[in-house]
mmCIF file of the N, C-alpha and C atoms, coordinates in Angstrom:
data_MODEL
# 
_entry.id   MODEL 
# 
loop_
_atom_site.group_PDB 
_atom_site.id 
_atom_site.type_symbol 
_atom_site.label_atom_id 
_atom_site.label_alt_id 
_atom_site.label_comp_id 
_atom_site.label_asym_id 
_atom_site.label_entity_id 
_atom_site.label_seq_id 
_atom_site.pdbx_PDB_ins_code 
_atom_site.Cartn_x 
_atom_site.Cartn_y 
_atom_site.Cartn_z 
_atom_site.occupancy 
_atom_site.B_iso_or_equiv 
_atom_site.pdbx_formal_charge 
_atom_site.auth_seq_id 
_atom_site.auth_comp_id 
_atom_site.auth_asym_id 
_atom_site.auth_atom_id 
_atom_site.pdbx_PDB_model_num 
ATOM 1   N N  . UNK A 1 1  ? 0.827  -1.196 0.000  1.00 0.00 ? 1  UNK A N  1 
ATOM 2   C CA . UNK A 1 1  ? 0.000  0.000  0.000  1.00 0.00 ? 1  UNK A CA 1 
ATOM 3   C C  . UNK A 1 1  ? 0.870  1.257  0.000  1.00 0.00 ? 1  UNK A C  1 
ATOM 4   N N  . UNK A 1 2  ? 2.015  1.262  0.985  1.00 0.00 ? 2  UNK A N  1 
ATOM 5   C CA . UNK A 1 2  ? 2.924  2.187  0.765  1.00 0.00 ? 2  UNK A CA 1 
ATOM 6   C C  . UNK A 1 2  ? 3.298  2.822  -0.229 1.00 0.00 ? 2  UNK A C  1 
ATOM 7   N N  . UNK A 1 3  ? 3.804  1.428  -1.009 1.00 0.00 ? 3  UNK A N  1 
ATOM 8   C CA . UNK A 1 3  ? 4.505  1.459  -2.525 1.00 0.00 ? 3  UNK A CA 1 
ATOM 9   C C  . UNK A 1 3  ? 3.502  2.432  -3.800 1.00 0.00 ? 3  UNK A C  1 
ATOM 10  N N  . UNK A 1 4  ? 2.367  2.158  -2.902 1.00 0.00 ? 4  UNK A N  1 
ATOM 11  C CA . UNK A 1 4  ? 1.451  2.330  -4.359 1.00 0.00 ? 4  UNK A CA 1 
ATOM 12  C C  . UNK A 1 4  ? 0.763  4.169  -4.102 1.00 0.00 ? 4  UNK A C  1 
ATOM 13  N N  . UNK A 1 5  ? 0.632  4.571  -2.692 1.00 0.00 ? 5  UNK A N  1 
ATOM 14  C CA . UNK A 1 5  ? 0.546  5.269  -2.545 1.00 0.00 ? 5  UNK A CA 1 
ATOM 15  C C  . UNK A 1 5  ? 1.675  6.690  -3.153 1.00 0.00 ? 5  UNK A C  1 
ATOM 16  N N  . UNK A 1 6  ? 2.967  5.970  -2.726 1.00 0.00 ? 6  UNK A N  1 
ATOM 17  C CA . UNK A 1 6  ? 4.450  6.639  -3.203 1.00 0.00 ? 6  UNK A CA 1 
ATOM 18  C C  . UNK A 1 6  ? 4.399  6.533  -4.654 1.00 0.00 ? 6  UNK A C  1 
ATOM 19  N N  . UNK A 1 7  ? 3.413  5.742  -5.320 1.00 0.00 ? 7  UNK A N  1 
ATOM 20  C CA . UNK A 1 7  ? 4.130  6.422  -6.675 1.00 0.00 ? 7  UNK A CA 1 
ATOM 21  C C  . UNK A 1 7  ? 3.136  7.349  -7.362 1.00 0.00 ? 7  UNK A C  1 
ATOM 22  N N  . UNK A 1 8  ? 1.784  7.892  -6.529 1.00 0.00 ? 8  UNK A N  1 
ATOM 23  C CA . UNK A 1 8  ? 1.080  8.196  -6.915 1.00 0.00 ? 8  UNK A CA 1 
ATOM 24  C C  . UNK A 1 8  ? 1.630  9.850  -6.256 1.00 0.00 ? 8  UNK A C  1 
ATOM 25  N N  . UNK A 1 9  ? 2.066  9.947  -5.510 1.00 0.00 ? 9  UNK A N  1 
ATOM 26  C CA . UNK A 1 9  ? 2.325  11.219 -4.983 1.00 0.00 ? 9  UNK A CA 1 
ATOM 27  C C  . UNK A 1 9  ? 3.969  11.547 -5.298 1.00 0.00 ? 9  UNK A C  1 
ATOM 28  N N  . UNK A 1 10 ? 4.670  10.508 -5.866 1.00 0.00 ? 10 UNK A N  1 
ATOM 29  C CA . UNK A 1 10 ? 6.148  10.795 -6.715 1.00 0.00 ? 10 UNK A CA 1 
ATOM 30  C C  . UNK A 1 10 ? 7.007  10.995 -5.888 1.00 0.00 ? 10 UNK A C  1 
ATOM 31  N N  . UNK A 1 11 ? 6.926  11.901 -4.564 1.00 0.00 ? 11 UNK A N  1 
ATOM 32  C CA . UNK A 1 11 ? 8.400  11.994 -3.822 1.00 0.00 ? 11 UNK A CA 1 
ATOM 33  C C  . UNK A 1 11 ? 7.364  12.729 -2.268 1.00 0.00 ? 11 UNK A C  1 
ATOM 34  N N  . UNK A 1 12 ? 8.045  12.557 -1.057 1.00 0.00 ? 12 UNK A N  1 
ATOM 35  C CA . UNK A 1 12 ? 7.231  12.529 0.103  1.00 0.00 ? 12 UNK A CA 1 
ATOM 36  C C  . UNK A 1 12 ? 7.894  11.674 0.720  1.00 0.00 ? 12 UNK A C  1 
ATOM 37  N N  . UNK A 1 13 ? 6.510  11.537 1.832  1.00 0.00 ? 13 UNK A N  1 
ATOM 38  C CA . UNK A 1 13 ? 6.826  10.489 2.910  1.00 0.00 ? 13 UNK A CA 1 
ATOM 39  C C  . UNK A 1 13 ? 5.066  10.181 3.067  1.00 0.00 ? 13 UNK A C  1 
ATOM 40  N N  . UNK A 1 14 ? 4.974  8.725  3.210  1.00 0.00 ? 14 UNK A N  1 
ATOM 41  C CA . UNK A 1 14 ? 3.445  8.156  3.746  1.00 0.00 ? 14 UNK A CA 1 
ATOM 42  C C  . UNK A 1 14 ? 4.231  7.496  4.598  1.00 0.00 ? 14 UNK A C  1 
ATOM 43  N N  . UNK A 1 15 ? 3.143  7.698  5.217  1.00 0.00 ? 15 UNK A N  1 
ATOM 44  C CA . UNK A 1 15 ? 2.931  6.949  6.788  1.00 0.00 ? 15 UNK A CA 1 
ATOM 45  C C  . UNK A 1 15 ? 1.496  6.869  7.001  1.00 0.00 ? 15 UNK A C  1 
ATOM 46  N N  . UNK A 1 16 ? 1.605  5.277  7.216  1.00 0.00 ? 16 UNK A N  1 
ATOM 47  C CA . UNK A 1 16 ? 0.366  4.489  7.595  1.00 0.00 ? 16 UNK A CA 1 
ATOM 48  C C  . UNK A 1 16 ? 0.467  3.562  8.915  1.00 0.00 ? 16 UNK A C  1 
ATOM 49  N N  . UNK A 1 17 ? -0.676 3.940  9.489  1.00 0.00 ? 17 UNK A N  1 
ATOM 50  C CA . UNK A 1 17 ? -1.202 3.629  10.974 1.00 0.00 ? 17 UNK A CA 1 
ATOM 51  C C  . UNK A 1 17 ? -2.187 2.665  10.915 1.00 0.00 ? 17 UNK A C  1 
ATOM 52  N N  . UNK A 1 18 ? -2.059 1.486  10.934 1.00 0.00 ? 18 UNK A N  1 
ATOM 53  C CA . UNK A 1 18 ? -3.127 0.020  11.074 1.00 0.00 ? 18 UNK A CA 1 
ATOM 54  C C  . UNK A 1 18 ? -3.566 -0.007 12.073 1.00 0.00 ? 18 UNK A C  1 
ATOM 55  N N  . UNK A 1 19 ? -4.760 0.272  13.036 1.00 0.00 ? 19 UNK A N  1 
ATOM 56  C CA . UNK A 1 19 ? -5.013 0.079  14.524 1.00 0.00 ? 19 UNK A CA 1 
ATOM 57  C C  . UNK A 1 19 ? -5.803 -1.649 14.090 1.00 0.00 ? 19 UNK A C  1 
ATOM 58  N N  . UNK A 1 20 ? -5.634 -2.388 15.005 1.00 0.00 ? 20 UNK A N  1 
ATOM 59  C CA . UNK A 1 20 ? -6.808 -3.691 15.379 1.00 0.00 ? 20 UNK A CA 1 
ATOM 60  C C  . UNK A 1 20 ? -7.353 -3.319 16.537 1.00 0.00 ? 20 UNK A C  1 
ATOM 61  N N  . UNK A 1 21 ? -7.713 -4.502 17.533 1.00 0.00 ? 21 UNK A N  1 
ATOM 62  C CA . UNK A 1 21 ? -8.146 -4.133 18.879 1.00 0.00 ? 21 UNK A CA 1 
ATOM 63  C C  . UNK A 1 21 ? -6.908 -4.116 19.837 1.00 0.00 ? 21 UNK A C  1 
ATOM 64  N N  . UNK A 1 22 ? -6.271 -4.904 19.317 1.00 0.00 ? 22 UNK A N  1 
ATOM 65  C CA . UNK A 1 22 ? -4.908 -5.260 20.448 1.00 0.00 ? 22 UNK A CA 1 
ATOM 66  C C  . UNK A 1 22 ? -3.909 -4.714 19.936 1.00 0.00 ? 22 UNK A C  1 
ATOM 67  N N  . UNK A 1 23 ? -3.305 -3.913 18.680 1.00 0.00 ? 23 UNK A N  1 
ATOM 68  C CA . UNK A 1 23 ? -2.331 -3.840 18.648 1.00 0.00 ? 23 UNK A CA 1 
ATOM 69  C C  . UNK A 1 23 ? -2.128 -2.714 17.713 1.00 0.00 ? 23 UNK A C  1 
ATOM 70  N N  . UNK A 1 24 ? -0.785 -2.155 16.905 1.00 0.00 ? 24 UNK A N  1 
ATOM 71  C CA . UNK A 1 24 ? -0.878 -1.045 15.884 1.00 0.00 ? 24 UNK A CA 1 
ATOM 72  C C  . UNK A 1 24 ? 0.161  -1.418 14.955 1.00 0.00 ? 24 UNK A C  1 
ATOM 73  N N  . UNK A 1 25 ? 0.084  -1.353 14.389 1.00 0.00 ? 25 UNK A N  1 
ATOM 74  C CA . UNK A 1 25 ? 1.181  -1.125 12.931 1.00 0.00 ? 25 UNK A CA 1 
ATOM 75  C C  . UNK A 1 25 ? 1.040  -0.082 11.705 1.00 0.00 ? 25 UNK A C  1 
ATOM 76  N N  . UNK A 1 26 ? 3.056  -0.006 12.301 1.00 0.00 ? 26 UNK A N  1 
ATOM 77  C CA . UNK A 1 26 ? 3.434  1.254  11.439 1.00 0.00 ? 26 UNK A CA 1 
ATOM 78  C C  . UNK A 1 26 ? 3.869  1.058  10.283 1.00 0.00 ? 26 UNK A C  1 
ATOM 79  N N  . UNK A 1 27 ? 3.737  1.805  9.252  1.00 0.00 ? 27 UNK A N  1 
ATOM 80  C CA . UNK A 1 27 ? 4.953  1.970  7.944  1.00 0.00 ? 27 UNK A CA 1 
ATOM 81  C C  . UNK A 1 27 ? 5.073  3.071  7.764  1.00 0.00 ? 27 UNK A C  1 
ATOM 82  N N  . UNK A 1 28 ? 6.166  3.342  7.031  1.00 0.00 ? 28 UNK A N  1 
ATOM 83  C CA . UNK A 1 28 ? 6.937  4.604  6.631  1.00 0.00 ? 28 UNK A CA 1 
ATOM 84  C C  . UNK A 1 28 ? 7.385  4.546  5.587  1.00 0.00 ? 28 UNK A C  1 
ATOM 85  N N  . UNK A 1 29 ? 7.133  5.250  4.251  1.00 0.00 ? 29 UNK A N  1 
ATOM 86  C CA . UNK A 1 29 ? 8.149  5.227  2.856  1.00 0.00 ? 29 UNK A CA 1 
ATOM 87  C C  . UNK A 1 29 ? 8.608  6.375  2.858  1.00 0.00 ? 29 UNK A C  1 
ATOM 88  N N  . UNK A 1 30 ? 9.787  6.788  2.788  1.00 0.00 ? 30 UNK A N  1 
ATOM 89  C CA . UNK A 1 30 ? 10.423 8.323  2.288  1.00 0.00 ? 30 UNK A CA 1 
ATOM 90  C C  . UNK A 1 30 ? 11.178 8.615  1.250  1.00 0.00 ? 30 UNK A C  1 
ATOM 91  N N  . UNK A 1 31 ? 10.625 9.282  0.473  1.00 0.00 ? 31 UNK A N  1 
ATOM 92  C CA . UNK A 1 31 ? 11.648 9.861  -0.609 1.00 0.00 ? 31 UNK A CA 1 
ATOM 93  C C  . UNK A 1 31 ? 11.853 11.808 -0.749 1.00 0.00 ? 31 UNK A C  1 
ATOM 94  N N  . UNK A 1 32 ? 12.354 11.764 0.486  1.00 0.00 ? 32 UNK A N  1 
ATOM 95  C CA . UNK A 1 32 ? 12.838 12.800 1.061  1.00 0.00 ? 32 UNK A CA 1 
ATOM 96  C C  . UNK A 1 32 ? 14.179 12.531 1.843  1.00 0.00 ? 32 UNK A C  1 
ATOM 97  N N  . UNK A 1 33 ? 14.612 13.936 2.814  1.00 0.00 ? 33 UNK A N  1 
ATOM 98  C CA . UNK A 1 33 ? 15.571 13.414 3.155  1.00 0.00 ? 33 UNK A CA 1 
ATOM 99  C C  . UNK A 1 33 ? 15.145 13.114 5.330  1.00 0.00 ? 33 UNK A C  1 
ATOM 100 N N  . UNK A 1 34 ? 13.808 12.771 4.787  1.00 0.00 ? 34 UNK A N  1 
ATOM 101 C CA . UNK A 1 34 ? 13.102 12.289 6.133  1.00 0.00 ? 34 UNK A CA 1 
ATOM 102 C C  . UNK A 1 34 ? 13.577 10.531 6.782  1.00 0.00 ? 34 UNK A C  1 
ATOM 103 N N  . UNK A 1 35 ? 13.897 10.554 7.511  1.00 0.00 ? 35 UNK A N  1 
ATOM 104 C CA . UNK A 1 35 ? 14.593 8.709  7.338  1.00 0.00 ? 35 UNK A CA 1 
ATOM 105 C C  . UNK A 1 35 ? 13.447 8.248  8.220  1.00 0.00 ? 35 UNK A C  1 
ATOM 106 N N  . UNK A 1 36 ? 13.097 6.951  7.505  1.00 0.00 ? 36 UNK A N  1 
ATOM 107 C CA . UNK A 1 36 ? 11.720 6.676  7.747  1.00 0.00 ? 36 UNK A CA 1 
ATOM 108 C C  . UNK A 1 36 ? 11.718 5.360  8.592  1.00 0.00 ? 36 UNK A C  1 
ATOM 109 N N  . UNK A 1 37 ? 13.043 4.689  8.591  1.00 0.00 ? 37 UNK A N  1 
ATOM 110 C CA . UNK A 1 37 ? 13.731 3.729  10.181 1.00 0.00 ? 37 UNK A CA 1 
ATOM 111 C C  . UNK A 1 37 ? 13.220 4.812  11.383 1.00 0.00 ? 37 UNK A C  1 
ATOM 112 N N  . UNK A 1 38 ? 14.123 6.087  11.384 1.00 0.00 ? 38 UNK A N  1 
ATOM 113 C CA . UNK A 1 38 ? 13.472 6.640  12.817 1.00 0.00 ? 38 UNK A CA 1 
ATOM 114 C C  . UNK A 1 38 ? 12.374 7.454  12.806 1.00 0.00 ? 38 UNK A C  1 
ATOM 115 N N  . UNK A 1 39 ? 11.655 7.853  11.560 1.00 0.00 ? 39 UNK A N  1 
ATOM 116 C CA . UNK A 1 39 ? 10.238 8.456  11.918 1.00 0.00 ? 39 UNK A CA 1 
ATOM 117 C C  . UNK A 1 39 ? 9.243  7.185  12.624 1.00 0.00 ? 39 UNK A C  1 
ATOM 118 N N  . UNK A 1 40 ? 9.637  5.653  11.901 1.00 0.00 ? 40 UNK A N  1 
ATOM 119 C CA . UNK A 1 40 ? 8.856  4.756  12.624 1.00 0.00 ? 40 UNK A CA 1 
ATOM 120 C C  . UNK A 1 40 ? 9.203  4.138  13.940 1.00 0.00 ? 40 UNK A C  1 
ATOM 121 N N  . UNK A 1 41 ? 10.654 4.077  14.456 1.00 0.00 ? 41 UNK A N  1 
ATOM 122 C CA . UNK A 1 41 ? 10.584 3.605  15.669 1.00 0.00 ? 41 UNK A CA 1 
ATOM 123 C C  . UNK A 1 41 ? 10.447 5.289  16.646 1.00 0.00 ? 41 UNK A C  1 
ATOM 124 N N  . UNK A 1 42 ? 10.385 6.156  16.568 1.00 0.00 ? 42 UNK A N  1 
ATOM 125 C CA . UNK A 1 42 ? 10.371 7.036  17.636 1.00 0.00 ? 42 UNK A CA 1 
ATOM 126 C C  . UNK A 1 42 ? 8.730  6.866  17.650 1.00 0.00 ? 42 UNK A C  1 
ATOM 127 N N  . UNK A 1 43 ? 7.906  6.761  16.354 1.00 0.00 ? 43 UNK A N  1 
ATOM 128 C CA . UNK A 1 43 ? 6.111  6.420  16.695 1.00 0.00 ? 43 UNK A CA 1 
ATOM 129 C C  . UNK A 1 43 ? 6.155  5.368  17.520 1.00 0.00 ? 43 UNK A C  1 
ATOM 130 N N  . UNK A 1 44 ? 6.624  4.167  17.002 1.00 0.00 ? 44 UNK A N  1 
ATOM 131 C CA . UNK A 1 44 ? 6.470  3.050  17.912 1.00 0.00 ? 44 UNK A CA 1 
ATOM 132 C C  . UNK A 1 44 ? 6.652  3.399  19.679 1.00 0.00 ? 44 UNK A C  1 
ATOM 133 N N  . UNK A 1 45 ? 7.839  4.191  19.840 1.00 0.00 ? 45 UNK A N  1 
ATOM 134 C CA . UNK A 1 45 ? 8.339  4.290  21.355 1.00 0.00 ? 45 UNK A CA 1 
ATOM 135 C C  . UNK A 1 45 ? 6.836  4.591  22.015 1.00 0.00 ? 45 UNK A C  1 
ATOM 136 N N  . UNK A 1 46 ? 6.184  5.654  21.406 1.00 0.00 ? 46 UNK A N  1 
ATOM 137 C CA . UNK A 1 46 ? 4.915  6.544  21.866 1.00 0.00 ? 46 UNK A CA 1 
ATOM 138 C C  . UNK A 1 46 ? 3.975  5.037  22.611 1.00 0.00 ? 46 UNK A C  1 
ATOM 139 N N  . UNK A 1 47 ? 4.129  4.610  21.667 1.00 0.00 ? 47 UNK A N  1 
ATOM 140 C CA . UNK A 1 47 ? 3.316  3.270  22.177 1.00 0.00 ? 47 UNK A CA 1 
ATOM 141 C C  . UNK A 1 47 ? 3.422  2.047  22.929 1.00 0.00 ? 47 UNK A C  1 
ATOM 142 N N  . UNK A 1 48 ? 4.675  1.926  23.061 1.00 0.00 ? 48 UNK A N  1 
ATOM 143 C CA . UNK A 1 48 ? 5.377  0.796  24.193 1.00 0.00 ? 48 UNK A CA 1 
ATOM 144 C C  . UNK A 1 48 ? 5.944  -0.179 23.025 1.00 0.00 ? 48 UNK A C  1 
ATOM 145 N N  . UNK A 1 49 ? 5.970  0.362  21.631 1.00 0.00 ? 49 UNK A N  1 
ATOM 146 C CA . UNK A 1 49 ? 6.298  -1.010 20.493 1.00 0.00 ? 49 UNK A CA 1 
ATOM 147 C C  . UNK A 1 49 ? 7.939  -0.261 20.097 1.00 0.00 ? 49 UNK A C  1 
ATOM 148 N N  . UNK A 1 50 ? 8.090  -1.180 19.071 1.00 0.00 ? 50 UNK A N  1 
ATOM 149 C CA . UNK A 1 50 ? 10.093 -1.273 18.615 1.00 0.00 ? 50 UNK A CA 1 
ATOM 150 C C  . UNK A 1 50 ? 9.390  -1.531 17.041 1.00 0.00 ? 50 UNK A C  1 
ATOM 151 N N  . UNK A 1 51 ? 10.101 -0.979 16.300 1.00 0.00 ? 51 UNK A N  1 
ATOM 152 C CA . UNK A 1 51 ? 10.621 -1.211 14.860 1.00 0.00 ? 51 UNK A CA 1 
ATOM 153 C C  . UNK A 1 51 ? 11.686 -0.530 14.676 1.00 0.00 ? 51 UNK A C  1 
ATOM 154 N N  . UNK A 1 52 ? 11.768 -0.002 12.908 1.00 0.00 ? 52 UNK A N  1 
ATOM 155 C CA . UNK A 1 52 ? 13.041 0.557  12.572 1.00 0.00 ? 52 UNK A CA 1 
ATOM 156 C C  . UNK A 1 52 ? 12.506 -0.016 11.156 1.00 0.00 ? 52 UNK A C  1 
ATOM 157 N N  . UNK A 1 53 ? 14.041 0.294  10.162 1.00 0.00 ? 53 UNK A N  1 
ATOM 158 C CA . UNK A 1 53 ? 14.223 -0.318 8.906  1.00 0.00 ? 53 UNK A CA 1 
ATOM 159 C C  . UNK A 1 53 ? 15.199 1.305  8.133  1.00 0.00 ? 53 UNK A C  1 
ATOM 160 N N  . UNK A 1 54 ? 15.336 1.048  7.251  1.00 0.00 ? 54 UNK A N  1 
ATOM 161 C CA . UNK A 1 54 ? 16.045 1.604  6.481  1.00 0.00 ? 54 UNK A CA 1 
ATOM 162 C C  . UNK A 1 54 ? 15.730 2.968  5.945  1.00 0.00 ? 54 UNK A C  1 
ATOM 163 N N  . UNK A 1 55 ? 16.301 4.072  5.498  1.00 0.00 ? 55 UNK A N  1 
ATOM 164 C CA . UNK A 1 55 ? 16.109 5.274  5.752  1.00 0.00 ? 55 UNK A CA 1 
ATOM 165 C C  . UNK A 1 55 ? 14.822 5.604  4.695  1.00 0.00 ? 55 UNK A C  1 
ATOM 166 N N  . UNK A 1 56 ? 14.585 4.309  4.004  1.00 0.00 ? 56 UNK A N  1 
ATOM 167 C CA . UNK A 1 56 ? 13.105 4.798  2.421  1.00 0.00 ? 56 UNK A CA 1 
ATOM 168 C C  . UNK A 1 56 ? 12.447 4.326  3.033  1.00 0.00 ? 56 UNK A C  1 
ATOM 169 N N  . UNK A 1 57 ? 12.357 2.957  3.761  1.00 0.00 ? 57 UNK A N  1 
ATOM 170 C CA . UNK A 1 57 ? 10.987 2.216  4.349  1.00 0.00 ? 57 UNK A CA 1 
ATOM 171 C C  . UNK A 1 57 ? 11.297 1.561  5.718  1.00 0.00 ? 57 UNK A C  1 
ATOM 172 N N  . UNK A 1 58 ? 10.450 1.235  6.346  1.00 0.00 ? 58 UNK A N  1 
ATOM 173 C CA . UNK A 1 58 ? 10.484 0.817  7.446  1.00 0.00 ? 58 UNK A CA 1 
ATOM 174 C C  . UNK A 1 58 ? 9.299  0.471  8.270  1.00 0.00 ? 58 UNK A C  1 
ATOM 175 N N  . UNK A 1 59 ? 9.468  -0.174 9.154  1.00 0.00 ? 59 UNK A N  1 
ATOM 176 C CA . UNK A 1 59 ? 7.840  -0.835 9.290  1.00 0.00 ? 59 UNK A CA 1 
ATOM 177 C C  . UNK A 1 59 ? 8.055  -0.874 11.465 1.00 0.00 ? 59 UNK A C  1 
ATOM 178 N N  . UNK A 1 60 ? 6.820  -1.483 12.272 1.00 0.00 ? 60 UNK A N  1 
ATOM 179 C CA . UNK A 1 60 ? 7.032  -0.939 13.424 1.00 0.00 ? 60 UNK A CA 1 
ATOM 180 C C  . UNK A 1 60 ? 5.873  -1.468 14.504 1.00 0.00 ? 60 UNK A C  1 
ATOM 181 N N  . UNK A 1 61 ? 5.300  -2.415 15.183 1.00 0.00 ? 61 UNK A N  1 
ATOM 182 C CA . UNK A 1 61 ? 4.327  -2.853 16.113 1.00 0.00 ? 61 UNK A CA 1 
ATOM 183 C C  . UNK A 1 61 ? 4.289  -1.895 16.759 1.00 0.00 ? 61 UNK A C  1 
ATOM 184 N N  . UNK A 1 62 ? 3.144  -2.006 17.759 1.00 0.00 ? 62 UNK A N  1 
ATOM 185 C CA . UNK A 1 62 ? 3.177  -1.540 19.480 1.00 0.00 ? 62 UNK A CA 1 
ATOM 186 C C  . UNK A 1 62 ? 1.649  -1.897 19.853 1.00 0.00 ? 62 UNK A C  1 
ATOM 187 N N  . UNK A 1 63 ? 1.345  -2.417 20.953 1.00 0.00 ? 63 UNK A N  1 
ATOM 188 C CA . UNK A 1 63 ? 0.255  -3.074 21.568 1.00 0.00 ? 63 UNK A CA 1 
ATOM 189 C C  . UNK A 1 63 ? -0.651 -1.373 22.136 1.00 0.00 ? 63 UNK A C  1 
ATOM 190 N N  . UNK A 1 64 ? -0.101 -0.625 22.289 1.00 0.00 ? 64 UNK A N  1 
ATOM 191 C CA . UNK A 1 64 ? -1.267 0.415  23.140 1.00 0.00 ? 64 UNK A CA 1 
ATOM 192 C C  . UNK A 1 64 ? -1.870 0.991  22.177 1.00 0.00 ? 64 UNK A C  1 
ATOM 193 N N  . UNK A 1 65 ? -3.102 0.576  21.715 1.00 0.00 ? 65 UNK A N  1 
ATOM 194 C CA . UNK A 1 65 ? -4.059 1.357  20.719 1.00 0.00 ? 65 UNK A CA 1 
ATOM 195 C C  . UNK A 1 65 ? -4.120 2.422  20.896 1.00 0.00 ? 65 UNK A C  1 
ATOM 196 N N  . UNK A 1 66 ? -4.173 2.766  22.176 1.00 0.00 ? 66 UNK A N  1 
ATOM 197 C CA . UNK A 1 66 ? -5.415 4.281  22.869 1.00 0.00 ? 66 UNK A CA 1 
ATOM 198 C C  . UNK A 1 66 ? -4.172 5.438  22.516 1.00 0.00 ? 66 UNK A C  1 
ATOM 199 N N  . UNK A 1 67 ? -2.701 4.551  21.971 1.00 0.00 ? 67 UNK A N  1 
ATOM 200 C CA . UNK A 1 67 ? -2.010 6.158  21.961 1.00 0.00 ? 67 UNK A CA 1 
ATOM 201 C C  . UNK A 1 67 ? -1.658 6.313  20.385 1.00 0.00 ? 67 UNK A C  1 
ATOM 202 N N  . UNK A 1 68 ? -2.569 5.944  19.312 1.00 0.00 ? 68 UNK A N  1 
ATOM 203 C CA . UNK A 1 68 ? -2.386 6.390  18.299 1.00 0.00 ? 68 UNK A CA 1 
ATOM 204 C C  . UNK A 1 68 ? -2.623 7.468  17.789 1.00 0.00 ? 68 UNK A C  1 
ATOM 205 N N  . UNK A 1 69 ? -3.537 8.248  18.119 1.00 0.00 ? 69 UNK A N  1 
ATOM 206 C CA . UNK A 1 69 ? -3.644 10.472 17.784 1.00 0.00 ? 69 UNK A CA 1 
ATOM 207 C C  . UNK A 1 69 ? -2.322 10.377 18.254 1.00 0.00 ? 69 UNK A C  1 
ATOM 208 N N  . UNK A 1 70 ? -1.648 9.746  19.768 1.00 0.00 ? 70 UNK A N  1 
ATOM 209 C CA . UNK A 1 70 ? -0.361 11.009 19.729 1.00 0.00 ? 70 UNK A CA 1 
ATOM 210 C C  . UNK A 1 70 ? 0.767  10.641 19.253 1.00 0.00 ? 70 UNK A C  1 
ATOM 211 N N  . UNK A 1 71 ? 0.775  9.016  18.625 1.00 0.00 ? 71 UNK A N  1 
ATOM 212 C CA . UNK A 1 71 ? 1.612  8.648  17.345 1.00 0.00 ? 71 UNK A CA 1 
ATOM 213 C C  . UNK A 1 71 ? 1.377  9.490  16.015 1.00 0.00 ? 71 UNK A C  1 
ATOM 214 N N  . UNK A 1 72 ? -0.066 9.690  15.643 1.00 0.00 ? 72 UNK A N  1 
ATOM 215 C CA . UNK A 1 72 ? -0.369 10.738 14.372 1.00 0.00 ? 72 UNK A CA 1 
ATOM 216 C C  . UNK A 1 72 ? 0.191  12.269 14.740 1.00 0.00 ? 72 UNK A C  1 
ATOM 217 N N  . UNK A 1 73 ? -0.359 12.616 15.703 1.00 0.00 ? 73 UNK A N  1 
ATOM 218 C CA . UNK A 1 73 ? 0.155  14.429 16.023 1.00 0.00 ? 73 UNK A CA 1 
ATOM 219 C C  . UNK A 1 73 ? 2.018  14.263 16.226 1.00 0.00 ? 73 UNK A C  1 
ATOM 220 N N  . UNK A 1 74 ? 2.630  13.218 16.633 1.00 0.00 ? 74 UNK A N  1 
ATOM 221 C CA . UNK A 1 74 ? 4.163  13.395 16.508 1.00 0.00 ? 74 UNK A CA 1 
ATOM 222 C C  . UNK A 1 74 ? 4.839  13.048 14.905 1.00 0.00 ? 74 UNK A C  1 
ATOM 223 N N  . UNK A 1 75 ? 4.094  12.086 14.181 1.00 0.00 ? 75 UNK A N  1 
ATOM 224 C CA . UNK A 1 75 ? 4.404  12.416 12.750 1.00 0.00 ? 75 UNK A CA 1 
ATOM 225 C C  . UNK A 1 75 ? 4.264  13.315 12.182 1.00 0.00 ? 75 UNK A C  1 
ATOM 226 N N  . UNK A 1 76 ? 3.135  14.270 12.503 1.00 0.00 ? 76 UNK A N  1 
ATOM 227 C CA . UNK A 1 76 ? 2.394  15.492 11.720 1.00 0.00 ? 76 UNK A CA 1 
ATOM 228 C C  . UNK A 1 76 ? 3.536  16.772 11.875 1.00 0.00 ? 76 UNK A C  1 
ATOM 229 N N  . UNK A 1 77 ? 3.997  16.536 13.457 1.00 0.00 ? 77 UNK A N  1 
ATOM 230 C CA . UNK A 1 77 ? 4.797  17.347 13.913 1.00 0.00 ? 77 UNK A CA 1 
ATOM 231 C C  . UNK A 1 77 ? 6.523  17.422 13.348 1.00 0.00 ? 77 UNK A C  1 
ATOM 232 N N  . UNK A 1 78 ? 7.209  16.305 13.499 1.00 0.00 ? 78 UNK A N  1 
ATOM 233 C CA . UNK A 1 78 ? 8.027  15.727 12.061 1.00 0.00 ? 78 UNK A CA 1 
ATOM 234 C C  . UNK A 1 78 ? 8.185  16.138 10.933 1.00 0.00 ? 78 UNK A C  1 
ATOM 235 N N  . UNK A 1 79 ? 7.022  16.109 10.597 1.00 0.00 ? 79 UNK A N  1 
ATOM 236 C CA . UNK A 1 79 ? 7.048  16.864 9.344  1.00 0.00 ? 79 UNK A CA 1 
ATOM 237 C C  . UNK A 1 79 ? 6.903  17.863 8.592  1.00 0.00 ? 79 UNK A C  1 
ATOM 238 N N  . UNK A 1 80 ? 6.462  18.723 9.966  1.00 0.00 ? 80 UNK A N  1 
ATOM 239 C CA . UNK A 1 80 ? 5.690  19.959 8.981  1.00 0.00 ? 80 UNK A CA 1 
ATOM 240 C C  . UNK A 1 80 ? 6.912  21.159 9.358  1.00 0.00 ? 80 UNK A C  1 
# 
């Protein structure tokens, strides 16, 4: 979804937030000079989860649902 999103918007950064009931998952694509290993594990920290990956993509768990707005408002913040 990343991939497909990134080629529709050509150069950026997406970041996508999966909530379930129990858990969250992150991704990050960047084609900027945004590194998207630590835009996703510093979200993860927010939440009690660990990822990482490489400075274009990177991916990221964390079990506390209830703190995903302040995983979204610290990406928003990141970036703008």
């Amino acid at each position: 979804l990343a991939d497909r999103i990134m080629d529709r918007i050509g150069q950026g950064v997406v970041f996508i937030a999966n909530a379930t009931s129990d858990k969250l998952f992150l991704v990050a694509k960047s084609k900027t000079d945004v590194h998207a290993g630590n835009l996703v594990k510093e979200a993860a920290l927010i939440a009690g989860g660990s990822g990482g990956g490489r400075p274009d993509f990177a991916q990221a768990g964390a079990k506390d649902v209830s703190k995903l707005q302040a995983i979204l408002d610290h990406v928003r913040g990141q970036l703008s």
